[in-house]
C-alpha positions in Angstrom: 150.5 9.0 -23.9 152.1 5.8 -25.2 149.3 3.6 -22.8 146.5 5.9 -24.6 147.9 5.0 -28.0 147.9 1.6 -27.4 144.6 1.4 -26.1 142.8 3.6 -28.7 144.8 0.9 -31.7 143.6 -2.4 -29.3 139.8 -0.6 -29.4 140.1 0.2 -33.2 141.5 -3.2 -34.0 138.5 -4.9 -31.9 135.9 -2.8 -34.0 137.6 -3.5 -37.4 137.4 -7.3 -36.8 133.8 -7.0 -35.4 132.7 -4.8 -38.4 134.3 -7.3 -40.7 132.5 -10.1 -39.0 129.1 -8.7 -39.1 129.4 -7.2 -43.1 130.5 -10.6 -43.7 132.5 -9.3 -46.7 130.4 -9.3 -50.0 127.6 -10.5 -48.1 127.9 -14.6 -48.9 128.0 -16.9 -46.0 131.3 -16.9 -45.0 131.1 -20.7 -43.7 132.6 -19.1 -40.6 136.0 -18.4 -42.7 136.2 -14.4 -41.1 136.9 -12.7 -37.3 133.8 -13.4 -35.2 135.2 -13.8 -31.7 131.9 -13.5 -29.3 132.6 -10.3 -27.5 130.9 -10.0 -23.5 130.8 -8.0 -20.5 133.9 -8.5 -17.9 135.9 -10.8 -19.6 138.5 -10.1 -16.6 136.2 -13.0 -14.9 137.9 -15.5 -17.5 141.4 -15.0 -16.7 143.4 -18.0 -14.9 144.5 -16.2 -12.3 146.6 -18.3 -10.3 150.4 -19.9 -11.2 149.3 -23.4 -11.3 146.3 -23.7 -13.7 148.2 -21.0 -15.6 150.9 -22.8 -16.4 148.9 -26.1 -17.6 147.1 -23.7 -20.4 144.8 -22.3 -18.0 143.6 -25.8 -17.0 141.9 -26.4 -13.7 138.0 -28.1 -13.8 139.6 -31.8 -13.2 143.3 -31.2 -11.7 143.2 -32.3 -7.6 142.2 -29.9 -5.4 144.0 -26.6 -4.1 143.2 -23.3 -2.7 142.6 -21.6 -5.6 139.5 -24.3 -6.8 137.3 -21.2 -6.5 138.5 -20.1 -10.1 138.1 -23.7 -12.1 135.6 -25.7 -10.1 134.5 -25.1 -6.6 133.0 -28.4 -6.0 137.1 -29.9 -5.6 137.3 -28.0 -2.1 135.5 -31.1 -0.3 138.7 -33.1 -2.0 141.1 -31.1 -0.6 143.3 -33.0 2.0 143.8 -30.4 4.1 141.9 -28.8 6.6 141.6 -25.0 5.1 143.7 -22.8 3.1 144.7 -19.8 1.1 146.4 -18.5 -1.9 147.4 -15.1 -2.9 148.1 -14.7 -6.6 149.3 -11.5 -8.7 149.7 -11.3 -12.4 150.8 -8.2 -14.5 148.7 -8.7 -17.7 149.4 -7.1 -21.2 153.2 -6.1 -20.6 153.7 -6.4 -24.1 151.0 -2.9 -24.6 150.6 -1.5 -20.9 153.1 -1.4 -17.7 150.3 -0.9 -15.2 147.6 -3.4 -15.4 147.3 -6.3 -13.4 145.2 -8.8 -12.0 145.3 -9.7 -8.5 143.2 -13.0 -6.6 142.8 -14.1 -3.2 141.0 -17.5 -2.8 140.4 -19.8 0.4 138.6 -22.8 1.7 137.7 -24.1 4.7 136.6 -27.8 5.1 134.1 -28.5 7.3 133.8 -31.7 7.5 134.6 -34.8 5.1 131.4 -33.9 3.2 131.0 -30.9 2.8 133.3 -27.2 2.8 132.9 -23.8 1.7 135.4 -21.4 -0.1 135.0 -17.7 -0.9 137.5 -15.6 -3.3 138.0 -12.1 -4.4 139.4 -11.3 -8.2 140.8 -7.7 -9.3 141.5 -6.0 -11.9 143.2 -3.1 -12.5 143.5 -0.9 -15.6 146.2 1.2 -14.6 145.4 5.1 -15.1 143.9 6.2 -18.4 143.4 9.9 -19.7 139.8 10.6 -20.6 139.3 13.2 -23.7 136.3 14.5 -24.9 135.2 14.4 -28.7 137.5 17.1 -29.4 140.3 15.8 -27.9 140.9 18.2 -25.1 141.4 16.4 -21.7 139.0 15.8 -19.5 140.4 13.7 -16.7 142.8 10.8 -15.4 140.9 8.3 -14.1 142.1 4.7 -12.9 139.0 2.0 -14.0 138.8 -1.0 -12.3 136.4 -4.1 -12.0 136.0 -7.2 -9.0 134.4 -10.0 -8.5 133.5 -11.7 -5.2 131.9 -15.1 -4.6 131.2 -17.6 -2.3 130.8 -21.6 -2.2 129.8 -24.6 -0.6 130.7 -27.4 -1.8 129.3 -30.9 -0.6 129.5 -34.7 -1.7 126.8 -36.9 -3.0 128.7 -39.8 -2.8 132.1 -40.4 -1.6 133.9 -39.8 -5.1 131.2 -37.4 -6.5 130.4 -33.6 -5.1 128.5 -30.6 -6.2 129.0 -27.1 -5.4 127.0 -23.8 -6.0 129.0 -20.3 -5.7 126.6 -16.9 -5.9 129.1 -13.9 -7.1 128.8 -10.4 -7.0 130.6 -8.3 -9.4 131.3 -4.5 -10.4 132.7 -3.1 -13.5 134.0 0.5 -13.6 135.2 0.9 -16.8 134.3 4.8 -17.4 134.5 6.6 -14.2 131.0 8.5 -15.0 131.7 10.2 -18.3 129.3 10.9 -21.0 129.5 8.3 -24.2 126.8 9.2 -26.6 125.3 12.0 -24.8 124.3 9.4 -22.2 126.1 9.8 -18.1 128.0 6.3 -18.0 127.4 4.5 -14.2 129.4 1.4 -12.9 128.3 -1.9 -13.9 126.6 -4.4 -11.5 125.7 -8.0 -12.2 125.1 -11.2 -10.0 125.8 -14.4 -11.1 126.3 -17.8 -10.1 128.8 -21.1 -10.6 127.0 -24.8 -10.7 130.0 -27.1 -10.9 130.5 -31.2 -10.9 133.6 -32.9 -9.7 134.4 -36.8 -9.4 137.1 -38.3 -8.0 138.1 -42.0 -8.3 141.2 -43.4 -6.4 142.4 -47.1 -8.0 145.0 -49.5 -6.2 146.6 -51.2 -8.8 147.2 -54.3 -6.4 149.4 -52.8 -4.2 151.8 -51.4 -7.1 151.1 -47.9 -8.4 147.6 -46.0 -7.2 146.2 -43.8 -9.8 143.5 -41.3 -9.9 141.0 -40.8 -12.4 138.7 -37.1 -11.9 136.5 -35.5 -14.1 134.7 -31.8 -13.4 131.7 -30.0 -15.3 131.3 -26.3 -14.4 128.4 -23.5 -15.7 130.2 -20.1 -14.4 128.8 -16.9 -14.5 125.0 -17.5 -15.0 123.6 -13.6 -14.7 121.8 -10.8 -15.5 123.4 -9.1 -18.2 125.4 -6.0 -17.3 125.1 -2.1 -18.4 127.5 0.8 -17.7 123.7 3.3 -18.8 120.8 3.8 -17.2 119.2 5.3 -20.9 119.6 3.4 -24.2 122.8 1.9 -24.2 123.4 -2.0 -25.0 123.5 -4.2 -22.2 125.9 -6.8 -22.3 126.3 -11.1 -21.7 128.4 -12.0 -18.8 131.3 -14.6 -20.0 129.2 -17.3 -18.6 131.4 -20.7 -20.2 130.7 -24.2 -20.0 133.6 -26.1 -18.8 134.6 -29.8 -19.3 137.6 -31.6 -17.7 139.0 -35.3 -17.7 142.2 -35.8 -15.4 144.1 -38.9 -14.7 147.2 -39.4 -12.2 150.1 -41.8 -11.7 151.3 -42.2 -8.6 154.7 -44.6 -9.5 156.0 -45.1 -6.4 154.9 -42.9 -3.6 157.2 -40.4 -4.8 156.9 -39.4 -8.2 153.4 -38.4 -9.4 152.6 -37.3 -13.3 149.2 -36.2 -14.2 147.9 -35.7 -17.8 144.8 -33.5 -17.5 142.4 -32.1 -20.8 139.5 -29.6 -21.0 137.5 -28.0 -23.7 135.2 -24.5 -23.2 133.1 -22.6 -24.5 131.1 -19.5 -24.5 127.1 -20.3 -23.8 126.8 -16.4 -25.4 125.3 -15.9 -28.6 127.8 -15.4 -31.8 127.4 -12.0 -33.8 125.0 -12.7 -36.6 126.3 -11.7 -40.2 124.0 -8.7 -41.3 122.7 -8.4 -44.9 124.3 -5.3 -46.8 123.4 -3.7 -50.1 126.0 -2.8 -53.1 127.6 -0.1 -51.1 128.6 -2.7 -48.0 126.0 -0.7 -45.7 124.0 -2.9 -43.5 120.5 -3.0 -44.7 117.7 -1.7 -41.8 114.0 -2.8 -41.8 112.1 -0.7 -38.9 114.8 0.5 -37.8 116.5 -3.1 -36.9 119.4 -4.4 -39.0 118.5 -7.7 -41.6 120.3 -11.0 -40.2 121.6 -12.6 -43.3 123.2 -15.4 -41.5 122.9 -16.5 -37.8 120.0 -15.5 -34.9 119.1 -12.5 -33.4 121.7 -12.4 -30.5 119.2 -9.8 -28.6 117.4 -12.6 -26.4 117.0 -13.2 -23.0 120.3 -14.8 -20.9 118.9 -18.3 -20.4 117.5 -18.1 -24.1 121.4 -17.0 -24.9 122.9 -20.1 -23.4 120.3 -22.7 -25.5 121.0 -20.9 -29.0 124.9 -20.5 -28.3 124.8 -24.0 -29.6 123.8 -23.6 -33.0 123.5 -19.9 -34.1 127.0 -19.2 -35.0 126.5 -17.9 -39.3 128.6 -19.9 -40.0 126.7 -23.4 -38.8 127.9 -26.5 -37.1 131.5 -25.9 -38.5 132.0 -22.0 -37.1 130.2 -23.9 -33.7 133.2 -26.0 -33.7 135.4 -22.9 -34.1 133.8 -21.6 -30.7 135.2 -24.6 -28.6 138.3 -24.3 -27.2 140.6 -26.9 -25.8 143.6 -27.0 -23.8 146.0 -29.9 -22.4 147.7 -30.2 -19.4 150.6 -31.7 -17.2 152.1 -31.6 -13.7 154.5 -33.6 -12.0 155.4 -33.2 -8.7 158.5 -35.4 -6.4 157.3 -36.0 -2.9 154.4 -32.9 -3.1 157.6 -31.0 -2.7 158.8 -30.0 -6.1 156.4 -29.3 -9.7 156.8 -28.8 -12.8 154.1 -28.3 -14.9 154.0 -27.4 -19.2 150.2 -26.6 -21.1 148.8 -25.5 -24.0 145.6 -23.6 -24.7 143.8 -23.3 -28.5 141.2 -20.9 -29.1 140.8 -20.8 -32.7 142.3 -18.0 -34.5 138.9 -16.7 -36.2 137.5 -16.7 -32.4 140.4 -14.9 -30.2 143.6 -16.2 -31.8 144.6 -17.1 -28.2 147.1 -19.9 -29.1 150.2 -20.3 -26.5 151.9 -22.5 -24.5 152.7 -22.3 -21.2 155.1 -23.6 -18.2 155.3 -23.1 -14.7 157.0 -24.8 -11.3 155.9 -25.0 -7.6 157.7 -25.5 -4.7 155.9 -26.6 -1.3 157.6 -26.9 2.4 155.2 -27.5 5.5 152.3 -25.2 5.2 153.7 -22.5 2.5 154.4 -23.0 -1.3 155.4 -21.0 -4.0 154.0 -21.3 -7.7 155.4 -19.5 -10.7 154.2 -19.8 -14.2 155.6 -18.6 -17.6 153.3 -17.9 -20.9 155.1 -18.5 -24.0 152.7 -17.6 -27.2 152.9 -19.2 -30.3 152.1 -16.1 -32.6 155.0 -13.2 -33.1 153.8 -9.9 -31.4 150.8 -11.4 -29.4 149.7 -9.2 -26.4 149.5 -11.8 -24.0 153.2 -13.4 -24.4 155.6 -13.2 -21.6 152.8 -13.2 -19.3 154.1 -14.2 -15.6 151.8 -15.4 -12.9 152.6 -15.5 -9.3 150.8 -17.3 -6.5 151.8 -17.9 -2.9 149.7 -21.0 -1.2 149.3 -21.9 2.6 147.7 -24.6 3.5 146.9 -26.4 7.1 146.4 -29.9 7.9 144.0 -31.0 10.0 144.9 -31.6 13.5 143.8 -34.9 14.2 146.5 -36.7 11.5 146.6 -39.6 12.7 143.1 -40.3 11.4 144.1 -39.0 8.2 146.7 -41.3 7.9 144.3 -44.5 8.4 142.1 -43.0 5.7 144.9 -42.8 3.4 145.0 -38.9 2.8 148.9 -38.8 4.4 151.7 -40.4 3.8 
């Protein structure tokens, strides 16, 4: 009852801030000064879902490569020293509202050569059981909804510090287990989308002092049809698909202590909500039977029409566009590729998500296994994402031919 309740409020609260959004108040252009967060299918798909990015603010497009690339950039798994790998990571998500959802991820690479590799992951999501009730409030079922995501990539370089990856994806959302929503039999969702991601790597020798590393990622995730849970009229929804920059640099001081400072910014290539005209009552105004767009476009276009105008059809203009990028920052440094710690922080502005936290994390690796743990620590009272813990188990094998890994450099 008490995981209904909460629920029902976080659906109620989501339609309050959308309404508000779209009325735009007394109907003046609100300069993008009210809650317009874009709203898409699947938004499980941008979770961090492994210990490590998590605990740099969700950071991972230019960091060095692990097994868990998949989720950030798949184009770093031709960077990744070792030969192939895996992580296993598990995250209980929204303690502060529910005790039984969580989001699981298993990721792995295998490198094939030094030019190119391939990866593949699997990313779940439970919701935990939820009660179904009619529209009179009598009990209809207890269902357990649930959503995944699989993909696959191959990664390859173009030049020795420069590779490109592609990673096709499959994914199913079953948010309704089948029940009628507006007369209308509800199905699962089905989408297919795709990842087209950058990465560069750049390795300096400051004279035989201290090496550094300078690497910087692009990724376009979740390109796709949009996705529907009707076969009738209902809406049919974006897919999350975010542009991704990153810009990472590491010091190596002394073949023992490394620090890297990494940044990223995001953002949504979904159209924003328009703000809808409405007459002296506050009722939006319909002509044929389609609202009137006051401020903003039309956000009922095609997907690759969607990704142009994300760039300038936010009501608000170029200062609610702003709003829409976020930006987080990064660290991690690590003694002997033994011990990590790690501290991040994440901005999403507050009239776009409100997601604002920091976030900390350590690591510990010995011989093939290693064991990440992050921490979320958010920066508004009662937010439902603080206290959030991540946990990731990594095992990774080097290749067995080391001692020509040691004349390239890529062991110590």
């Amino acid at each position: 009852m008490k995981k209904a309740v909460s629920v029902l409020s976080l659906i109620l609260l989501l339609t309050t801030m959308q309404t508000k959004a779209q009325n735009g108040g007394n109907g003046h252009n609100p300069l993008g000064q009210t809650l317009n967060a874009i709203t898409t299918a699947v938004p499980f798909l941008t979770i961090a879902p492994d210990s490590r990015a998590g605990s740099m603010g969700d950071i991972g497009c230019a960091t060095s490569a692990d097994a868990n690339s998949q989720s950030y950039n798949p184009a770093k798994y031709v960077f990744n020293e070792n030969k192939f790998g895996f992580g296993i990571s598990y995250s209980p998500w929204l303690r502060n509202l529910v005790n039984d959802v969580n989001l699981a991820y298993l990721a792995g690479y295998w490198r094939i050569t030094d030019m190119d590799a391939i990866g593949a992951s699997l990313r779940y999501f439970s919701l935990g059981e939820i009660s179904f009730m009619d529209e009179y409030g009598e009990f209809i079922s207890n269902q357990n909804p649930n959503e995944f995501a699989i993909d696959f990539t191959y990664s390859r370089k173009l030049i020795d510090q420069l590779s490109l990856a592609i990673t096709p994806r499959f994914i199913y959302s079953n948010l309704t287990a089948g029940q009628f929503v507006g007369g209308e039999e509800t199905k699962a969702g089905l989408a297919g989308a795709a990842d087209l991601s950058l990465f560069y790597e750049q390795d300096f020798d400051a004279r035989g002092m201290n090496n550094s590393t300078l690497r910087a990622g692009l990724c376009i995730s979740n390109m796709g049809n949009k996705m529907s849970y009707s076969s009738g009229t209902l809406r049919r929804d974006f897919l999350p698909t975010n542009l991704k920059l990153g810009l990472g640099y590491e010091m190596d001081f002394d073949g023992y202590n490394k620090l890297s400072i990494n940044g990223e910014i995001n953002k949504l290539l979904v159209p924003s909500n328009p703000i809808y005209a409405t007459d002296s009552m506050g009722r939006i105004i319909y002509e044929g039977g389609d609202p009137v767009i006051a401020y903003g476009k039309n956000p009922d276009v095609s997907v690759p029409m969607g990704m142009i105008q994300s760039f300038y059809d936010a009501p608000g203009g170029f200062k609610e566009e702003m709003r829409e990028v976020i930006w987080a920052l990064g660290a991690e440094y690590s003694y002997r590729n033994l011990f990590f710690v790690r501290l991040g922080y994440f901005h999403e502005s507050q009239y776009k998500g409100n997601r604002q936290f920091l976030s900390v994390g350590a690591g510990i690796k010995y011989s093939v296994f290693g064991i990440d743990v992050s921490y979320l620590v958010a920066t508004k009272q009662y937010h439902p994402l603080a206290n959030t813990l991540r946990f990731t188990l990594n095992f990774d094998f080097v290749s067995a031919n080391k001692n020509e890994l040691k004349q390239q450099g890529r062991l110590r």
